[in-house]
C-alpha positions as CSV (number, residue, x, y, z in Angstrom):
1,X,-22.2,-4.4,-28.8
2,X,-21.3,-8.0,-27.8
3,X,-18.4,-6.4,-26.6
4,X,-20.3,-3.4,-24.7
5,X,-22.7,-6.4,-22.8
6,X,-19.3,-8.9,-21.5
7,X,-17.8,-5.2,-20.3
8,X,-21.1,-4.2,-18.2
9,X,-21.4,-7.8,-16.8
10,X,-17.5,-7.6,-16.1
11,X,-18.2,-4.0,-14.3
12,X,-21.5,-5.4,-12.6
13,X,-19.7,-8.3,-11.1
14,X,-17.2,-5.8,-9.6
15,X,-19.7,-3.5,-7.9
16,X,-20.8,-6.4,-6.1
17,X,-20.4,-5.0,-2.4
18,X,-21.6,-1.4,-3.6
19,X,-24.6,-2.7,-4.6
20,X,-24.6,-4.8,-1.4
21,X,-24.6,-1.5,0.5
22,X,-26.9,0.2,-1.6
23,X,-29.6,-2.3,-1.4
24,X,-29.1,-2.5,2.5
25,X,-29.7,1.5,2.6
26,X,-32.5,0.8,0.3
27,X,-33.8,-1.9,2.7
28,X,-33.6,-0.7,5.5
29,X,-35.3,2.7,5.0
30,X,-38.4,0.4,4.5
31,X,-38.0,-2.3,6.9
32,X,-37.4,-1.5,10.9
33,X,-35.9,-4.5,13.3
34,X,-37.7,-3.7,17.0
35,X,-34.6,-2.5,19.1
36,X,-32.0,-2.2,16.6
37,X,-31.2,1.1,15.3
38,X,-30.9,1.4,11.3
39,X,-27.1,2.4,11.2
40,X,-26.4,-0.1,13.6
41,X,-28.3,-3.2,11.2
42,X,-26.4,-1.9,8.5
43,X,-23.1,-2.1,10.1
44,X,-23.9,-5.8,10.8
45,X,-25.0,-6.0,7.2
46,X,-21.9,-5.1,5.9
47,X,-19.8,-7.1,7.6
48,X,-21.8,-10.3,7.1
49,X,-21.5,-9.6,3.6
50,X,-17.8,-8.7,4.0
51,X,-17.5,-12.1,5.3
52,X,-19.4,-14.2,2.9
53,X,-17.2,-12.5,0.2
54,X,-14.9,-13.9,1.6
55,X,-15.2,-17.1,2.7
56,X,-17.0,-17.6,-1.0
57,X,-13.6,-16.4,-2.6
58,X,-15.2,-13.3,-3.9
59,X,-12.7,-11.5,-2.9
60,X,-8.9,-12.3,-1.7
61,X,-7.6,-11.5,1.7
62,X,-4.9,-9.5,-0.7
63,X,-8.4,-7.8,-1.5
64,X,-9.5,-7.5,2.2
65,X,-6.2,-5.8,3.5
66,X,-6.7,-3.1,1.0
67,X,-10.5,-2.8,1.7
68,X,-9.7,-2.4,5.5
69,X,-7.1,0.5,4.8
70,X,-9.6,1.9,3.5
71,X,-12.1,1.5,5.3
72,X,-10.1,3.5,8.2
73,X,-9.0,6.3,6.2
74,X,-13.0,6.4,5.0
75,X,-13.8,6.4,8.6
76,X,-10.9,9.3,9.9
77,X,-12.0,11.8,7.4
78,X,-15.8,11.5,8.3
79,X,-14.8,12.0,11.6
80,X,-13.3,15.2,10.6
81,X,-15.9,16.0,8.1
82,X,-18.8,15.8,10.2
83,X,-16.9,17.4,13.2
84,X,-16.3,20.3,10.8
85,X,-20.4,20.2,9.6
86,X,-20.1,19.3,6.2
87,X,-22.8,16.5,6.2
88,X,-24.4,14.7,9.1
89,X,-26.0,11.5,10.5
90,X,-29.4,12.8,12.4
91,X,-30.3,9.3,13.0
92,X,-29.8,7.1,16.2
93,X,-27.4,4.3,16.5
94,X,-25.2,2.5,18.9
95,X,-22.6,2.0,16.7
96,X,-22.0,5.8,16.7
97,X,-18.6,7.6,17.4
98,X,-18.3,11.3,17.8
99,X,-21.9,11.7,15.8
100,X,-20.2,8.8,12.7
101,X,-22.1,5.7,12.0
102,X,-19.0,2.5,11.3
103,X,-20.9,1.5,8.8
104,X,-20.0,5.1,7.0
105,X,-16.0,3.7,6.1
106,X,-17.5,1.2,4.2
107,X,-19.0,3.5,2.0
108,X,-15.2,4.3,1.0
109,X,-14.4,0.6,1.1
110,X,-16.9,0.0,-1.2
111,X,-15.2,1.7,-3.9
112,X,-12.0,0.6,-3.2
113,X,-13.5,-3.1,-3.4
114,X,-14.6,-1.9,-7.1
115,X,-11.5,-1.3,-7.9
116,X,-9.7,-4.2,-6.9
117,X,-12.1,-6.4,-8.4
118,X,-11.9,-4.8,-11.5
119,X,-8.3,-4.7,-11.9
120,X,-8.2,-8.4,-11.2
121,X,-11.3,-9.2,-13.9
122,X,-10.4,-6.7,-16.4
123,X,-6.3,-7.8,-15.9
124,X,-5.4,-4.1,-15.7
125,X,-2.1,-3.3,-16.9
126,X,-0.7,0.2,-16.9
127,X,2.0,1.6,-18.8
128,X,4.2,4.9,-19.1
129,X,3.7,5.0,-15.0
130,X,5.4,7.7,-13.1
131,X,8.1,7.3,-10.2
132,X,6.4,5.7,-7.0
133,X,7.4,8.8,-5.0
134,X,5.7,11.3,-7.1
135,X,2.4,9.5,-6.9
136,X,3.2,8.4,-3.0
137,X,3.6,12.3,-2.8
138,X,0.6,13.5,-4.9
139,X,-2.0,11.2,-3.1
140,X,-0.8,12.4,0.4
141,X,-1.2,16.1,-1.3
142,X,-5.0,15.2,-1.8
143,X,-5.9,13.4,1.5
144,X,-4.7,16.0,3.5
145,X,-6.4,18.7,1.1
146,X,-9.8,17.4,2.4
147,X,-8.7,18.6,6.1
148,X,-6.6,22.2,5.3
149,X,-9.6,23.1,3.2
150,X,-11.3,24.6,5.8
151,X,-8.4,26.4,7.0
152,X,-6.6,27.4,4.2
153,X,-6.3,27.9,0.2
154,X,-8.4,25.0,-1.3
155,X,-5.6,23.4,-3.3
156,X,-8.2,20.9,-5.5
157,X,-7.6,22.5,-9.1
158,X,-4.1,22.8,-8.7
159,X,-3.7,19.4,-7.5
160,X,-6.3,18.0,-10.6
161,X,-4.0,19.8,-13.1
162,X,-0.7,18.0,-11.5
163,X,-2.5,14.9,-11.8
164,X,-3.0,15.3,-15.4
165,X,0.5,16.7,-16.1
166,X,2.0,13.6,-14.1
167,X,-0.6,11.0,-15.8
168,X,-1.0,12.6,-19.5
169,X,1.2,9.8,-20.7
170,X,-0.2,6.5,-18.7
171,X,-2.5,4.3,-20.6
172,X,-4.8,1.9,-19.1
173,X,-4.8,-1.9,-20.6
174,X,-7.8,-3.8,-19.8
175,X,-9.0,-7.2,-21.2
176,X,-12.5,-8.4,-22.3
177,X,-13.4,-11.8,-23.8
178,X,-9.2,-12.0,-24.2
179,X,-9.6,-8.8,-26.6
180,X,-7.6,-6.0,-25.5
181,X,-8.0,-2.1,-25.0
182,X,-6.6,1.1,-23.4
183,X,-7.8,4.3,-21.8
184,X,-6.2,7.2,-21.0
185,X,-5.9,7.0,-16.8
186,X,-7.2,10.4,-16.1
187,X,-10.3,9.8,-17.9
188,X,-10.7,6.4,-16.2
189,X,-10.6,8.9,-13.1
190,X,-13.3,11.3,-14.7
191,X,-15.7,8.6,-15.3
192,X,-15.7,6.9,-11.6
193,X,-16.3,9.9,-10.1
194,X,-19.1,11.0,-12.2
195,X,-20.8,7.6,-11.0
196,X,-19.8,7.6,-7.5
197,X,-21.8,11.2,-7.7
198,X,-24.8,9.2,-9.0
199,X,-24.1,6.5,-6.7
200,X,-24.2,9.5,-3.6
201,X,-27.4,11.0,-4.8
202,X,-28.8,7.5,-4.9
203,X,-27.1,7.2,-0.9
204,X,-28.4,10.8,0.1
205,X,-32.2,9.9,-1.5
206,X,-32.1,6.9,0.7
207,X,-30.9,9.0,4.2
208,X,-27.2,7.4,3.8
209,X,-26.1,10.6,5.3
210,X,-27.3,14.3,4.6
211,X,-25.7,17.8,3.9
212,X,-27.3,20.7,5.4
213,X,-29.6,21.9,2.4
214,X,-30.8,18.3,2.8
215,X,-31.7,18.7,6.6
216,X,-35.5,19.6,5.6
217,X,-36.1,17.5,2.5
218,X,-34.2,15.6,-0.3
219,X,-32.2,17.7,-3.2
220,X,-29.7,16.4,-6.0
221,X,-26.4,16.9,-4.4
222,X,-24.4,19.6,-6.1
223,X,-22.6,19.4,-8.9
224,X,-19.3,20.6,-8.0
225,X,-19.5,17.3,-5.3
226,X,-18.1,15.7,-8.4
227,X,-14.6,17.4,-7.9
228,X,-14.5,15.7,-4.5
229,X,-15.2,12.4,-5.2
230,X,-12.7,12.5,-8.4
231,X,-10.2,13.8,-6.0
232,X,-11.2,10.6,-3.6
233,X,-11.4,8.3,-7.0
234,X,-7.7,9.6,-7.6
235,X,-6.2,8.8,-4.3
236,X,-7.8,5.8,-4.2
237,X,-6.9,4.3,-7.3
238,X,-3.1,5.5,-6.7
239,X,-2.9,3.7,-3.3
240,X,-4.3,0.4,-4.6
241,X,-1.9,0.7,-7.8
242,X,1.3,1.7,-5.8
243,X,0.2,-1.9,-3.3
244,X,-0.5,-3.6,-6.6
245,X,3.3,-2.4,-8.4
246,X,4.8,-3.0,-4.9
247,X,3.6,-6.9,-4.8
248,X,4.2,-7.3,-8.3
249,X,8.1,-6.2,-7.7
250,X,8.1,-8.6,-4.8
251,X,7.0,-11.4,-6.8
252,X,9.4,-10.7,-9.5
253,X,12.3,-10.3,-7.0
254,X,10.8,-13.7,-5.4
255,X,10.9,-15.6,-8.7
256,X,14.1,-13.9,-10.5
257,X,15.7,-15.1,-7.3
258,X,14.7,-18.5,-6.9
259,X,15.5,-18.9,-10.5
260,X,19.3,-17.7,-10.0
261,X,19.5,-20.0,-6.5
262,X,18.5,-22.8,-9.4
């Protein structure tokens, strides 16, 4: 239980900027600024806190760079997804493009931030890892699933059941309290996505964003939004541990080669 309690703070202390964002939503649906629009004071809210995290050393510019991918990939797919009318912002804001709130990519960041600051506190190692290009390939797959969707064959189950064929051997190492343990990958995948989908009713209840049988009034978001987000988790996590196995190889090239200069 000891154990249980140093892993929640561990995981708390990582969800930092989620909750960040989660508390502005929160916030802000109760408190109004005269003349600025709610999307637009949450935009600045985010990126004052963006800043602070980093100027504090909360985060790494390492950390940033990978945040601010994200944050534009976030960003191109609402684009696309509210073009296409799968959810909406109703509200007014300055800070608006094409009917998309900035503030919406770091919704996406926000997870990606998670992650980063997890596999720094937790010391993630992975083993049995496939090639580079298979994941490269799989997570392009995924991304551009979300688009073709709505034009042709939804390809989400078949690309969940590659995922697990290409993963069923990688373990994830992860360090509490300098005592070790290990996860199977995919159901590190299952688990964030099941709480990113509490995390969206949380964002939906609070007028985050809405889909259309939330137009009128509030209602859980479906369950099958699970499969989506555990796609997203997927992608996500396979970018940021491609970045982190390209820098690590980098390093080792770095110090293998100074050492054979010496």
């Amino acid at each position: 239980m000891k154990q249980l309690f140093r892993f929640g703070v561990v995981q708390a202390k990582s969800c930092l900027f989620p909750l960040i964002i989660f508390s502005t939503l929160a916030l802000t649906t109760m408190v109004e600024v005269e003349g600025v629009h709610r999307y637009d004071l949450i935009l600045f809210i985010c990126l004052a806190a963006q800043l602070l995290l980093i100027l504090s050393g909360y985060e790494t510019f390492d950390e940033l760079k990978v945040i601010s991918v994200f944050h534009l990939i976030g960003l191109s797919l609402e684009l696309y997804k509210v073009h296409m009318g799968s959810w909406s912002y109703p509200a007014e804001g300055w800070t608006k493009v094409y009917g998309v709130p900035l503030y919406s990519g770091f919704m996406y960041a926000s997870v990606v931030s998670y992650m980063c600051q997890a596999w720094r506190r937790l010391q993630l190692q992975l083993i049995h890892w496939p090639s580079t290009w298979m994941v490269i390939l799989l997570s392009c797959a995924i991304y551009f699933n979300f688009f073709t969707h709505h034009f042709i064959y939804d390809f989400r189950w078949e690309l969940k059941l590659i995922t697990i064929i290409l993963f069923v051997k990688t373990f994830i190492f992860f360090t509490v309290n300098e005592r070790v343990y290990k996860m199977p990958l995919s159901l590190s995948f299952v688990l964030i996505g099941f709480f990113i989908w509490i995390a969206e009713n949380i964002a939906t209840f609070f007028g985050a964003w809405r889909y259309p049988n939330q137009q009128n009034h509030w209602e859980l978001v479906h369950i099958g939004k699970i499969s989506s987000w555990l796609l997203l988790v997927i992608v996500s996590f396979l970018i940021v541990a491609v970045l982190k196995h390209v820098k690590r190889n980098r390093v080792e090239e770095s110090f293998y080669g100074e050492k054979r200069l010496g």
